[in-house]
PATI-322503 format. One line per field, with one value per residue: residue number from 1; residue in three letters; chain; x, y, z of N, C-alpha, C in turn. Coordinates in nm, 2 decimals, always signed. Layout:
<pts>
resi (NUM; ...)
resn (ala; ...)
chain (A; ...)
n_u (X; ...)
n_v (Y; ...)
n_w (Z; ...)
ca_u (X; ...)
ca_v (Y; ...)
ca_w (Z; ...)
c_u (X; ...)
c_v (Y; ...)
c_w (Z; ...)
</pts>
This chain:
<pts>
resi (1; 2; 3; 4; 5; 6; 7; 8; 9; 10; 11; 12; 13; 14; 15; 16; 17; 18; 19; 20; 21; 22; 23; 24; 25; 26; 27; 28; 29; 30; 31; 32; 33; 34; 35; 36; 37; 38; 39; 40; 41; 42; 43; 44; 45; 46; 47; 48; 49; 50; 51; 52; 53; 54; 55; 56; 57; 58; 59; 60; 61; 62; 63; 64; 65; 66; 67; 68; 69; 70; 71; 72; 73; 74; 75; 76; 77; 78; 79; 80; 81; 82; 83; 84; 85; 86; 87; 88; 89; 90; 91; 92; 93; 94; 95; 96; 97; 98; 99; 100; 101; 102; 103; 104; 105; 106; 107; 108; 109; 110; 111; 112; 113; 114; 115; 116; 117; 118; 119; 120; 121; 122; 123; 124; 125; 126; 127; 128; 129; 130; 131; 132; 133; 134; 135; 136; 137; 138; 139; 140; 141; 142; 143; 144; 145; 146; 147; 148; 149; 150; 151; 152; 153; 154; 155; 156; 157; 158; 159; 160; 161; 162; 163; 164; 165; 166; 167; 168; 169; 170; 171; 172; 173; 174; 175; 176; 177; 178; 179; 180; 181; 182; 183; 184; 185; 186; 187; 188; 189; 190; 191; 192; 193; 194; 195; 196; 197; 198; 199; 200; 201; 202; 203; 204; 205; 206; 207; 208; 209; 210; 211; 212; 213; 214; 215; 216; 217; 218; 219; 220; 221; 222; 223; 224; 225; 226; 227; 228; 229; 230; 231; 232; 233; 234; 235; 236)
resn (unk; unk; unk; unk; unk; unk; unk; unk; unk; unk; unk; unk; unk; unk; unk; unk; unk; unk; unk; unk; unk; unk; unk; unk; unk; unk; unk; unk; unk; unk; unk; unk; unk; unk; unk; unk; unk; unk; unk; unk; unk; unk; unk; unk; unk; unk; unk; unk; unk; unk; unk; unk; unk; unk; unk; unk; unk; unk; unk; unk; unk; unk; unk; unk; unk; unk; unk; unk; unk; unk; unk; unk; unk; unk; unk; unk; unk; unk; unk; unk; unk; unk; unk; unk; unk; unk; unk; unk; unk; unk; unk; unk; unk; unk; unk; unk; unk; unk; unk; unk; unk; unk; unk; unk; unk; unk; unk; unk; unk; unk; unk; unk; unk; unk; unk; unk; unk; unk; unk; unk; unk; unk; unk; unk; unk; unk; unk; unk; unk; unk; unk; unk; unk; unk; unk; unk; unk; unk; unk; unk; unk; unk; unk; unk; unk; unk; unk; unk; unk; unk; unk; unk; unk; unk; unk; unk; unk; unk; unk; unk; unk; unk; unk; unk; unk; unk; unk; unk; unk; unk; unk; unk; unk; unk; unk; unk; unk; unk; unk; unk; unk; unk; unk; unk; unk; unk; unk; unk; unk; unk; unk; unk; unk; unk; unk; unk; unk; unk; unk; unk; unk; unk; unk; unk; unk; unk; unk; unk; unk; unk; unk; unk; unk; unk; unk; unk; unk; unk; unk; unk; unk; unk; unk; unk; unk; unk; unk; unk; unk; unk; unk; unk; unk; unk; unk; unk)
chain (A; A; A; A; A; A; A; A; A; A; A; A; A; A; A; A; A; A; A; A; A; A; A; A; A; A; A; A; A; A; A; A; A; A; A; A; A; A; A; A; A; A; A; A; A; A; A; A; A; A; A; A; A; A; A; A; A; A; A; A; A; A; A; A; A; A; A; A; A; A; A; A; A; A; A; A; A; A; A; A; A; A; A; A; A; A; A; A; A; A; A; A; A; A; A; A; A; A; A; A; A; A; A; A; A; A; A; A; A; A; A; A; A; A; A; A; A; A; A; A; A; A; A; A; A; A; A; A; A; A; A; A; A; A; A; A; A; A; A; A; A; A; A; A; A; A; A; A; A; A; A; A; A; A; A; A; A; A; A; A; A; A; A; A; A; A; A; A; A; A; A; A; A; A; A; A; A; A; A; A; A; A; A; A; A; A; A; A; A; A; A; A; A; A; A; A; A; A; A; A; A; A; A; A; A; A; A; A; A; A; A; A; A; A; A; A; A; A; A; A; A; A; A; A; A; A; A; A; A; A; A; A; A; A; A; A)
n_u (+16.82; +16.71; +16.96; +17.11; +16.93; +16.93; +17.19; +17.23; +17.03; +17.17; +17.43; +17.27; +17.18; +17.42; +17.50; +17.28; +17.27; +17.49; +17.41; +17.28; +17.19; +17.08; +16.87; +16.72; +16.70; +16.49; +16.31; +16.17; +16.03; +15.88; +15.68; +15.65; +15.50; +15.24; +15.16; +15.15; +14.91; +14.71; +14.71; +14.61; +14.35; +14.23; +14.22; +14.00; +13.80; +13.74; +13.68; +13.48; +13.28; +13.35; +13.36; +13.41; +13.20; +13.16; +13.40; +13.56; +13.75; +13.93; +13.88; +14.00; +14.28; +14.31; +14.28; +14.52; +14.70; +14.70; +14.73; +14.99; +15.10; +15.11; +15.18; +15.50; +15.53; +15.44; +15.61; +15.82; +16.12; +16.28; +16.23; +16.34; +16.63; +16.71; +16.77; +17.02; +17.17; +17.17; +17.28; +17.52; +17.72; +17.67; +17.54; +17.60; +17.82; +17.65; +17.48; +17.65; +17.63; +17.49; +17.24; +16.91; +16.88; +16.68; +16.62; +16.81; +16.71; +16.46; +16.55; +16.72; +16.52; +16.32; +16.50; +16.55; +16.27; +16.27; +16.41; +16.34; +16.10; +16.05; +16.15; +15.95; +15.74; +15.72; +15.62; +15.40; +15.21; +15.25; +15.09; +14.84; +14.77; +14.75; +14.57; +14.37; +14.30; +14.06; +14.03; +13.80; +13.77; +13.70; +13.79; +13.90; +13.92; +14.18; +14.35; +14.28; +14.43; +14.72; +14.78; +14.69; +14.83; +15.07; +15.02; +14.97; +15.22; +15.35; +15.22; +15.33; +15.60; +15.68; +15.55; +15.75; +15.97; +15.88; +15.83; +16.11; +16.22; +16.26; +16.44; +16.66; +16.62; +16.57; +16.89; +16.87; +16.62; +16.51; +16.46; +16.24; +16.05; +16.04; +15.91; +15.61; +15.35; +15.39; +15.59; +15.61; +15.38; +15.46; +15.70; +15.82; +15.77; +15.82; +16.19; +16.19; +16.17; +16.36; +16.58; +16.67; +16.72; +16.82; +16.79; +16.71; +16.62; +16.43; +16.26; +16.23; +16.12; +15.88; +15.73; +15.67; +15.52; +15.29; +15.25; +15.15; +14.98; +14.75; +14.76; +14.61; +14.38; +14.23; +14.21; +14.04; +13.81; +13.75; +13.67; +13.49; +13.27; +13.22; +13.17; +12.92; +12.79; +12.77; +12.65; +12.37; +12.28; +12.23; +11.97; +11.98)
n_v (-5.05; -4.81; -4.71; -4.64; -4.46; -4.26; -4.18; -4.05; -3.85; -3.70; -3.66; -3.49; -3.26; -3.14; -3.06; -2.92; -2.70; -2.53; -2.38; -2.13; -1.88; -1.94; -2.14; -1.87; -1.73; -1.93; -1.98; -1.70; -1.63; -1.86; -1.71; -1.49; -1.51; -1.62; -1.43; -1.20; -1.24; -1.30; -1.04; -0.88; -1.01; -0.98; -0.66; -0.63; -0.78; -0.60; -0.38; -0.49; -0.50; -0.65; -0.93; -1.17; -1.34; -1.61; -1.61; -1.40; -1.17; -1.32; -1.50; -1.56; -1.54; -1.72; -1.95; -1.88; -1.95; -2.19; -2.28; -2.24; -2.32; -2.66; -2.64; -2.56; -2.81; -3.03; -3.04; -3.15; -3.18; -3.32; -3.42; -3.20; -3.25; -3.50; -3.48; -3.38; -3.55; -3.81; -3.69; -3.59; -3.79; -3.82; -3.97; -4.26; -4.30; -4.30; -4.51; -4.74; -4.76; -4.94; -4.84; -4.74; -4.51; -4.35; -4.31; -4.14; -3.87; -3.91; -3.83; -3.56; -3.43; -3.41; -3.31; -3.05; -2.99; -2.91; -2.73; -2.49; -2.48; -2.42; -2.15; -2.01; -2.06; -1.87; -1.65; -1.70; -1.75; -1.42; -1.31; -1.44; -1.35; -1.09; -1.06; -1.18; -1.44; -1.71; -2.03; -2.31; -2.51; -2.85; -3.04; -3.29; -3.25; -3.13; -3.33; -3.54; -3.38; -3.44; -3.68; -3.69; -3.48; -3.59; -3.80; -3.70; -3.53; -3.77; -3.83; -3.66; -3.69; -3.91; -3.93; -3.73; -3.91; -4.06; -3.93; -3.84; -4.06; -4.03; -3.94; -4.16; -4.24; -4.01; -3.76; -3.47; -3.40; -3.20; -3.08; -3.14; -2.98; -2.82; -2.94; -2.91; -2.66; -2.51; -2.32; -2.17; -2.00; -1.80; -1.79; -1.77; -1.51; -1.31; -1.42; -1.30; -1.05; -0.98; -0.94; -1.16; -1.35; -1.48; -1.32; -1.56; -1.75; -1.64; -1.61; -1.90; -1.97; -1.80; -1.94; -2.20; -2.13; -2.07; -2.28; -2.43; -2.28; -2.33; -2.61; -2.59; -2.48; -2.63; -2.88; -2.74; -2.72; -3.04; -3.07; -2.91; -2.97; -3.26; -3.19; -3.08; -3.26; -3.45; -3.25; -3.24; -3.48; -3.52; -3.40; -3.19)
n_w (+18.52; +18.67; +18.77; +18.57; +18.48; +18.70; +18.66; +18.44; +18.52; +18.68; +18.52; +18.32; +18.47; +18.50; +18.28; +18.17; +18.40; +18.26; +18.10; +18.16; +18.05; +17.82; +17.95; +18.03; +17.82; +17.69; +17.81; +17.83; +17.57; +17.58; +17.76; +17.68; +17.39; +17.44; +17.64; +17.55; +17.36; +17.54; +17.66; +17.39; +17.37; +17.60; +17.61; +17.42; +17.51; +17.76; +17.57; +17.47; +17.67; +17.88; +17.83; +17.62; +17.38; +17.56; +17.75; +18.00; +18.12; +18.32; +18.24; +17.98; +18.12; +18.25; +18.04; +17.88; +18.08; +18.17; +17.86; +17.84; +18.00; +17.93; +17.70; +17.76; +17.91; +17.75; +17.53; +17.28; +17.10; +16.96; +16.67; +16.53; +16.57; +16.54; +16.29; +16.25; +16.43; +16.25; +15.97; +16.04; +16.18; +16.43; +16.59; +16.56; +16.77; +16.96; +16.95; +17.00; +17.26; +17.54; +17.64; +17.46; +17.19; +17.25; +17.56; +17.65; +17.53; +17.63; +17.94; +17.87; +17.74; +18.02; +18.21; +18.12; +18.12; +18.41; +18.49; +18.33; +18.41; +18.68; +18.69; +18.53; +18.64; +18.89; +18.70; +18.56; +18.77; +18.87; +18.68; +18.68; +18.87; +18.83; +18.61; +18.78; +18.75; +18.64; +18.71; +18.68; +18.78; +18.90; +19.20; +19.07; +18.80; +18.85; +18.94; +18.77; +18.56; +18.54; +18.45; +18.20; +18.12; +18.13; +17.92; +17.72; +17.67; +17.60; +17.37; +17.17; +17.21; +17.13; +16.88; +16.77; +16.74; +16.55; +16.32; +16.30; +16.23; +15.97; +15.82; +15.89; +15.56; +15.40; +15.37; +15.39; +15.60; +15.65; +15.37; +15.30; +15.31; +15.08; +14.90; +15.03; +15.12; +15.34; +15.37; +15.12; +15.21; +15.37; +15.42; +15.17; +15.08; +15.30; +15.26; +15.04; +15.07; +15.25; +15.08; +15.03; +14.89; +14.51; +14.24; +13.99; +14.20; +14.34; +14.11; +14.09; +14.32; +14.26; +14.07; +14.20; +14.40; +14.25; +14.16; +14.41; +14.43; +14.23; +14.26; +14.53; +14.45; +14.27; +14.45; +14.62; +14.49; +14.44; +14.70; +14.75; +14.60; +14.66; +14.89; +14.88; +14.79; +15.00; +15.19; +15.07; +15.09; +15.34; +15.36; +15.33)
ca_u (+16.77; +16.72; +17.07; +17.11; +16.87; +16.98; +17.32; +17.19; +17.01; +17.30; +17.47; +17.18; +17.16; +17.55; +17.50; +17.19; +17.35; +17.61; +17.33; +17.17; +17.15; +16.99; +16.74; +16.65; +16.57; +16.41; +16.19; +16.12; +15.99; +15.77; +15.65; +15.62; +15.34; +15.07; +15.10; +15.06; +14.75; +14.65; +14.70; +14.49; +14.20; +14.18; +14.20; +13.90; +13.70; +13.70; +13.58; +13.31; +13.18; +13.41; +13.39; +13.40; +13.13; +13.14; +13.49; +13.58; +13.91; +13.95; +13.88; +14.11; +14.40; +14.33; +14.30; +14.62; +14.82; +14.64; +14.80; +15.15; +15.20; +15.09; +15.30; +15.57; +15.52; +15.47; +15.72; +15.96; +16.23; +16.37; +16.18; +16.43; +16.76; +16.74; +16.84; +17.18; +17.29; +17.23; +17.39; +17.66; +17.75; +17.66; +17.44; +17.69; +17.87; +17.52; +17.40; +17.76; +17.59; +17.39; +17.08; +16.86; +16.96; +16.56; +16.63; +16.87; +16.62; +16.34; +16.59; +16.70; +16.35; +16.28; +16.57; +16.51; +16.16; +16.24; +16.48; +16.24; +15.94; +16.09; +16.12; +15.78; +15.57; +15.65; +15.58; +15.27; +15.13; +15.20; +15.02; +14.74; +14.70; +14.72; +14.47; +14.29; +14.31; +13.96; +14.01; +13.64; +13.77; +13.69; +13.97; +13.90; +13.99; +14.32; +14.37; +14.33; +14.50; +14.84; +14.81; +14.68; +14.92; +15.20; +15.02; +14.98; +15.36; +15.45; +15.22; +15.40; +15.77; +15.65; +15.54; +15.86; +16.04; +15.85; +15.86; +16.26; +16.32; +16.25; +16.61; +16.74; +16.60; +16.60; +16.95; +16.79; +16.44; +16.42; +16.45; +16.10; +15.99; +16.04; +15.80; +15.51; +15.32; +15.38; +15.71; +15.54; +15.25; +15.47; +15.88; +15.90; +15.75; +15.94; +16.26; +16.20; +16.14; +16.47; +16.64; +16.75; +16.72; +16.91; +16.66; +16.70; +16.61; +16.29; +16.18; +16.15; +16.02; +15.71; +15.63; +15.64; +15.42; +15.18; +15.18; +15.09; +14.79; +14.64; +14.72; +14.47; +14.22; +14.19; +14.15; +13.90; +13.70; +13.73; +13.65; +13.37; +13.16; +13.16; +13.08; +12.77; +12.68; +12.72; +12.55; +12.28; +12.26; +12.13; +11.82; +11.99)
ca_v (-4.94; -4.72; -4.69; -4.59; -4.29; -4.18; -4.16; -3.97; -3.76; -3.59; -3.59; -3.41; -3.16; -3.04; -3.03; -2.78; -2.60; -2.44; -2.29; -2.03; -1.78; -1.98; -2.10; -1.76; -1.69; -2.00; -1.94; -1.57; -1.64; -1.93; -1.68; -1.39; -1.49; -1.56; -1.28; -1.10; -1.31; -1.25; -0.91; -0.83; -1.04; -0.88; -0.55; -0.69; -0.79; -0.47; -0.33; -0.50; -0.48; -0.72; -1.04; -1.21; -1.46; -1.67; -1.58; -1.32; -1.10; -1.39; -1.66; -1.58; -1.56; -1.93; -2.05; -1.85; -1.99; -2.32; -2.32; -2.18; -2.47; -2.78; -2.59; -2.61; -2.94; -3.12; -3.00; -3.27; -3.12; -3.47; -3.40; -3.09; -3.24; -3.61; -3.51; -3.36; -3.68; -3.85; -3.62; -3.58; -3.94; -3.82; -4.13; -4.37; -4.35; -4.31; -4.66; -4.86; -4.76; -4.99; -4.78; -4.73; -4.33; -4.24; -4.31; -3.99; -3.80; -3.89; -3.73; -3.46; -3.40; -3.41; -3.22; -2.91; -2.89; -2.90; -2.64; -2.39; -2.48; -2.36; -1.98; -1.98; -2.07; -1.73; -1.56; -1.74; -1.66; -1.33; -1.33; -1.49; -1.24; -0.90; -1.13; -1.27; -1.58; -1.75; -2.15; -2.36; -2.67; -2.96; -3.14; -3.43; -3.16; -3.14; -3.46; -3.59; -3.32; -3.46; -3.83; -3.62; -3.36; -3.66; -3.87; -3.60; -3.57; -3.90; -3.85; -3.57; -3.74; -4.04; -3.94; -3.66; -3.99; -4.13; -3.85; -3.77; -4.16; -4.01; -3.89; -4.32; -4.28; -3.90; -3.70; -3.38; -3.43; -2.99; -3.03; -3.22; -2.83; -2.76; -2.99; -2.89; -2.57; -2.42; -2.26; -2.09; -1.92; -1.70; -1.78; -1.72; -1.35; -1.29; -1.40; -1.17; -0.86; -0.93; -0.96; -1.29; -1.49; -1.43; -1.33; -1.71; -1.86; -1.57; -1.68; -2.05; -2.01; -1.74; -2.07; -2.28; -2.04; -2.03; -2.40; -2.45; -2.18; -2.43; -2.75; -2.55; -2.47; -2.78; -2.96; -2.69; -2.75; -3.13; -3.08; -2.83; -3.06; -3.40; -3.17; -3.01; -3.36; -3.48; -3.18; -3.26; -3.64; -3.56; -3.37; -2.98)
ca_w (+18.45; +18.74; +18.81; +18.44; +18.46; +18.83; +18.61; +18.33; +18.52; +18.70; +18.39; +18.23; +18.57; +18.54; +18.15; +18.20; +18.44; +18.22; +17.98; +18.23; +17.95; +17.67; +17.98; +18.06; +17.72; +17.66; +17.95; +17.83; +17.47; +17.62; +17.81; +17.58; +17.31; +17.53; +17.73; +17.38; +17.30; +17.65; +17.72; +17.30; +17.40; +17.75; +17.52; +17.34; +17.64; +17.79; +17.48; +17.47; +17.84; +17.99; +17.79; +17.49; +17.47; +17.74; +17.81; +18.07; +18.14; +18.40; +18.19; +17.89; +18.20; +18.33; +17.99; +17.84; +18.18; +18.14; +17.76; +17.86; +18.07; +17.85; +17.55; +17.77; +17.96; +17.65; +17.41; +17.22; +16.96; +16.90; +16.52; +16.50; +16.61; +16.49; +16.16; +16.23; +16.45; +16.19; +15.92; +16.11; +16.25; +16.57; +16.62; +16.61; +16.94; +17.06; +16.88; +17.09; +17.42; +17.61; +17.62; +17.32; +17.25; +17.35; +17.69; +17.67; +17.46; +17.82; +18.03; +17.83; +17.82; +18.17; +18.29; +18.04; +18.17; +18.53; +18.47; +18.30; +18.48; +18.81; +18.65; +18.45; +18.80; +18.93; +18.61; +18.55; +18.98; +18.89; +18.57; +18.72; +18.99; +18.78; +18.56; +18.85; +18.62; +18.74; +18.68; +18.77; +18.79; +19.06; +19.23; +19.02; +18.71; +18.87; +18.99; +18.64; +18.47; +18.57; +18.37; +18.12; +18.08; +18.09; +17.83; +17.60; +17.63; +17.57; +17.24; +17.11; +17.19; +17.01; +16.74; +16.68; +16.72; +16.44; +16.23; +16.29; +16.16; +15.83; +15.89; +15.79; +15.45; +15.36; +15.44; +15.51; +15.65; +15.64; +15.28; +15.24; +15.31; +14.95; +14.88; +15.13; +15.11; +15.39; +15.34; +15.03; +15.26; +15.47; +15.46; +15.05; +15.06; +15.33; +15.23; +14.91; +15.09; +15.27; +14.99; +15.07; +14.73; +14.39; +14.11; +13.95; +14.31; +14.35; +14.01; +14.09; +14.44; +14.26; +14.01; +14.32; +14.46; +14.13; +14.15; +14.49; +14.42; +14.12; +14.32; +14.63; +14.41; +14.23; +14.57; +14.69; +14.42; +14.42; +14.82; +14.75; +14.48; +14.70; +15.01; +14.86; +14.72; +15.17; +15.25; +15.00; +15.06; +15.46; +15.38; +15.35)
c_u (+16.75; +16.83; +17.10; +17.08; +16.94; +17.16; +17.27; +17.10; +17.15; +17.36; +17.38; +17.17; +17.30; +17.53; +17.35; +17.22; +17.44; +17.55; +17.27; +17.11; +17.05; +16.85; +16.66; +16.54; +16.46; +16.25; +16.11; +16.06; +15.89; +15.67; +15.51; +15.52; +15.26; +15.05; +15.07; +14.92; +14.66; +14.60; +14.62; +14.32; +14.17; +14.13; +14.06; +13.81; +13.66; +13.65; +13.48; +13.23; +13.23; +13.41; +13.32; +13.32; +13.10; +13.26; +13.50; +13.69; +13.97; +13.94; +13.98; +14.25; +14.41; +14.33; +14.46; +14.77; +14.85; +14.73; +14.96; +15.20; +15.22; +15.19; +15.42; +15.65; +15.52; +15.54; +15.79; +15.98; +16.31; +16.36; +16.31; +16.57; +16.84; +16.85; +17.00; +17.26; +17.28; +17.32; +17.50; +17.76; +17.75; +17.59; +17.51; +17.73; +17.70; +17.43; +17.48; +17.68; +17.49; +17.28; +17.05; +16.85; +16.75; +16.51; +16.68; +16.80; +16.52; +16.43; +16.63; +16.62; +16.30; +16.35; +16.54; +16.37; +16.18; +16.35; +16.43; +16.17; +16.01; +16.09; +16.01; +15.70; +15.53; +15.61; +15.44; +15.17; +15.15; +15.14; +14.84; +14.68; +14.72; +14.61; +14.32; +14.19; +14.13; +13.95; +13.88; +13.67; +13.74; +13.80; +13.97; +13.98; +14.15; +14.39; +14.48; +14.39; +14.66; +14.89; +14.79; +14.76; +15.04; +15.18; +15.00; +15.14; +15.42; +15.39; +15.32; +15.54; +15.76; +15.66; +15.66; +15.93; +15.99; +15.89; +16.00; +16.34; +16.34; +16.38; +16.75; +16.74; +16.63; +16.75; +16.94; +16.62; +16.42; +16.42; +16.31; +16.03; +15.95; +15.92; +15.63; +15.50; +15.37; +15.50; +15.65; +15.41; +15.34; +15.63; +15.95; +15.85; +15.83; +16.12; +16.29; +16.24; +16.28; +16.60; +16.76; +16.78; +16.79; +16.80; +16.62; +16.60; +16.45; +16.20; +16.08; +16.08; +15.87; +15.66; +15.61; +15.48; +15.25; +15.09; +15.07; +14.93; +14.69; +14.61; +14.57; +14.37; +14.17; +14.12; +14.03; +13.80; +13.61; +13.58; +13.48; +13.25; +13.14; +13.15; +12.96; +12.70; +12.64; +12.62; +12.38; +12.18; +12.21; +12.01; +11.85; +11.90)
c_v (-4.81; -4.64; -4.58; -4.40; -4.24; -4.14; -4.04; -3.85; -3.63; -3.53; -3.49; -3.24; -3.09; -2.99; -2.90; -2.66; -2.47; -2.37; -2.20; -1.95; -1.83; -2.06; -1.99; -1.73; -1.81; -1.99; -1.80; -1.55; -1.71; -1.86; -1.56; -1.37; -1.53; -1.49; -1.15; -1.08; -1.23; -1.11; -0.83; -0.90; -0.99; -0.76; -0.52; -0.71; -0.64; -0.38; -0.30; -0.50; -0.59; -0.88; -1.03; -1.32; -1.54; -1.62; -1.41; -1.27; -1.25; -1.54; -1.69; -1.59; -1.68; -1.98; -2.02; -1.90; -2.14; -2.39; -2.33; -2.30; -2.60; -2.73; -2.63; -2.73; -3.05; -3.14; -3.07; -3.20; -3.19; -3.47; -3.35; -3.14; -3.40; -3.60; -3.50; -3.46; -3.76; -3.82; -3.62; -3.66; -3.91; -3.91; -4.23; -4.38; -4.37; -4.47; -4.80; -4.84; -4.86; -4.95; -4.72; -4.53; -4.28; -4.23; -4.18; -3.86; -3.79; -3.79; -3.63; -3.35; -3.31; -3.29; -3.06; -2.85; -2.88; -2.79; -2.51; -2.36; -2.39; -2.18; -1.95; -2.00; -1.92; -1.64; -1.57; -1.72; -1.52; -1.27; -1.37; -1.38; -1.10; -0.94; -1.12; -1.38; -1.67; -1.94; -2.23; -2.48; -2.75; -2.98; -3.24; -3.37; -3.23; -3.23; -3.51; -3.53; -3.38; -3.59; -3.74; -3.52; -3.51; -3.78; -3.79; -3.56; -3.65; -3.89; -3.77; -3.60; -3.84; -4.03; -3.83; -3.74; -4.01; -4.06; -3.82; -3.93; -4.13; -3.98; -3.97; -4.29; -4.12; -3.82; -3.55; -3.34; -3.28; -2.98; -3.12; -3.07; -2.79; -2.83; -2.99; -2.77; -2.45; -2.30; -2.14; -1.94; -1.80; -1.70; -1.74; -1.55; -1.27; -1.29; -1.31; -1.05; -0.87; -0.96; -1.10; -1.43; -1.41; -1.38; -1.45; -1.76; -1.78; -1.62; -1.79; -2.06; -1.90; -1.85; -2.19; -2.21; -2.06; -2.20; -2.49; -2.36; -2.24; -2.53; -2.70; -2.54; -2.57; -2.85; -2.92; -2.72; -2.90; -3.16; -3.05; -2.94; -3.18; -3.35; -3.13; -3.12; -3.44; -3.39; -3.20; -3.38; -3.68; -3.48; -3.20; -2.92)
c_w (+18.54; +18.80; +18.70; +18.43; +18.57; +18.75; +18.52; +18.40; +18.58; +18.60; +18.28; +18.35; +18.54; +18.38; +18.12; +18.23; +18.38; +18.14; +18.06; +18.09; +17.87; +17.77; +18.01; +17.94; +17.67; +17.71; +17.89; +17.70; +17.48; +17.65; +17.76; +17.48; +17.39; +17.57; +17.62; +17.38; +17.38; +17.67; +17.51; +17.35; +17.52; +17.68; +17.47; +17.40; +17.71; +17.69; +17.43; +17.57; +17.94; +17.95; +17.63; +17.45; +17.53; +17.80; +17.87; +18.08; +18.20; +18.32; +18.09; +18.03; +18.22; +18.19; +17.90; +17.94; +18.18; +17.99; +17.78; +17.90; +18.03; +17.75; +17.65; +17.83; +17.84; +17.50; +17.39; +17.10; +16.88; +16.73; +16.48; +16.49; +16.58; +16.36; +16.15; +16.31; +16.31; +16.03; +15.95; +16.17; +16.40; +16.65; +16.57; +16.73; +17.03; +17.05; +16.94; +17.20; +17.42; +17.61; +17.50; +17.33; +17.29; +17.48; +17.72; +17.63; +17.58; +17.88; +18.01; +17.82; +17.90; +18.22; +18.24; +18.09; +18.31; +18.58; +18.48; +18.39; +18.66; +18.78; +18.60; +18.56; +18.84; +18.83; +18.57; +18.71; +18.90; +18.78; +18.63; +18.84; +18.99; +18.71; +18.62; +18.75; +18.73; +18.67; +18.77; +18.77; +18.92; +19.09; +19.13; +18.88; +18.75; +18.87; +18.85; +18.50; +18.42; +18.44; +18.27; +18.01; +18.06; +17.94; +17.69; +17.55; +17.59; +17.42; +17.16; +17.10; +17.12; +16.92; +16.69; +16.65; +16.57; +16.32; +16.17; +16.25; +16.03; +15.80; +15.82; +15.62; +15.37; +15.45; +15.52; +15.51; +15.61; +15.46; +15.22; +15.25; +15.19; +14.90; +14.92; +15.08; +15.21; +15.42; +15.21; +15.03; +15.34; +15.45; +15.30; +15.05; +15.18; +15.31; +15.11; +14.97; +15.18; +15.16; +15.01; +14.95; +14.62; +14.30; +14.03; +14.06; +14.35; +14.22; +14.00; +14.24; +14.39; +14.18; +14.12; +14.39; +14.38; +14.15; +14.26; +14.50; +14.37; +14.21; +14.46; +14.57; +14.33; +14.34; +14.59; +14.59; +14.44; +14.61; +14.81; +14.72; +14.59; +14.85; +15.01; +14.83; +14.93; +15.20; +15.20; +15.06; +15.24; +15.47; +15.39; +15.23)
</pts>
């Protein structure tokens, strides 16, 4: 098995390689909404005298640098890209191999972040030190940041796995969207205003819209009524 990976990784290192561009920007989008966040709530702090209740200029930096790096350390897309092997029979040749295909999905992985991560350190140091990012942690913090930060990865690759088997039984998993709300809260009023739908196809996604508004307030009600009877039932 070790031979295996030491195989796959190279193969994963020359196959990286040839994407500079799409890591740059990969790297530069990661990069880019926190230092948004970052740089309004700094905005915000100085407004008010230099913090935000407990947080400081310095403390939103350590925890905005702190996030940047778990988002990109524990990121699995396996959800995203399952569906089109199997759409596509691209998960057959991968099903003859010897190794079960989420051994190539680990180093995939791996190699992608150690790719990135190498460009995002200096951006994050000099981030941290226009900031003066102020992290209070012990060593022991750190220590045990590390298992931490990798078992939090392993949940997130797990469970995309889990998610992206939906894949066997549904042919396209992106069309369970239609069914879900959240496509309705922000991606149908947008596509309207770019004129991206037919007048039939705006029609049926504003009674999608209508319906998903009843089904919420239905719930909220149902939610409301047997939380006022808990709130009630401890002495409020």
């Amino acid at each position: 098995m070790i031979g295996a990976y030491r195989a796959l990784f190279v193969a994963g290192f020359q196959n990286a390689s040839q994407y500079r561009v799409q890591l740059f920007l990969y790297v530069f989008f990661s990069v880019l909404r926190p230092i948004i966040f970052l740089a309004a709530w700094v905005a915000v702090a100085q407004a008010r005298g230099g913090s935000v209740g407990a947080f400081g200029v310095a403390d939103f930096a350590a925890y905005y640098i702190a996030l940047t790096i778990v988002l990109h350390l524990a990121l699995a897309w396996d959800a995203y890209e399952f569906e089109f092997l199997v759409r596509q029979g691209r998960l057959s040749p991968l099903l003859l191999r010897p190794l079960h295909p989420i051994h190539y999905a680990v180093v995939n992985n791996i190699v992608w972040k150690l790719f990135t991560i190498a460009a995002l350190v200096p951006v994050l140091a000099l981030t941290a030190i226009t900031f003066g990012a102020r992290f209070q942690g012990e060593p022991w913090h750190y220590a045990l940041f590390v298992p931490s930060l990798v078992l939090g990865a392993a949940i997130r690759f797990l469970f995309g796995w889990i998610v992206a088997t939906a894949a066997f039984w549904i042919t396209r998993v992106s069309s369970v969207s239609t069914f879900l709300p959240f496509a309705y809260m922000f991606g149908v009023p947008v596509d309207i205003l770019r004129g991206a739908t037919t007048f039939e196809q705006t029609l049926v996604l504003l009674a999608g819209q209508v319906f998903w508004v009843a089904v919420c307030y239905l719930a909220l009600q149902v939610a409301w009524s047997r939380g006022l009877r808990q709130y009630s039932g401890v002495g409020a």
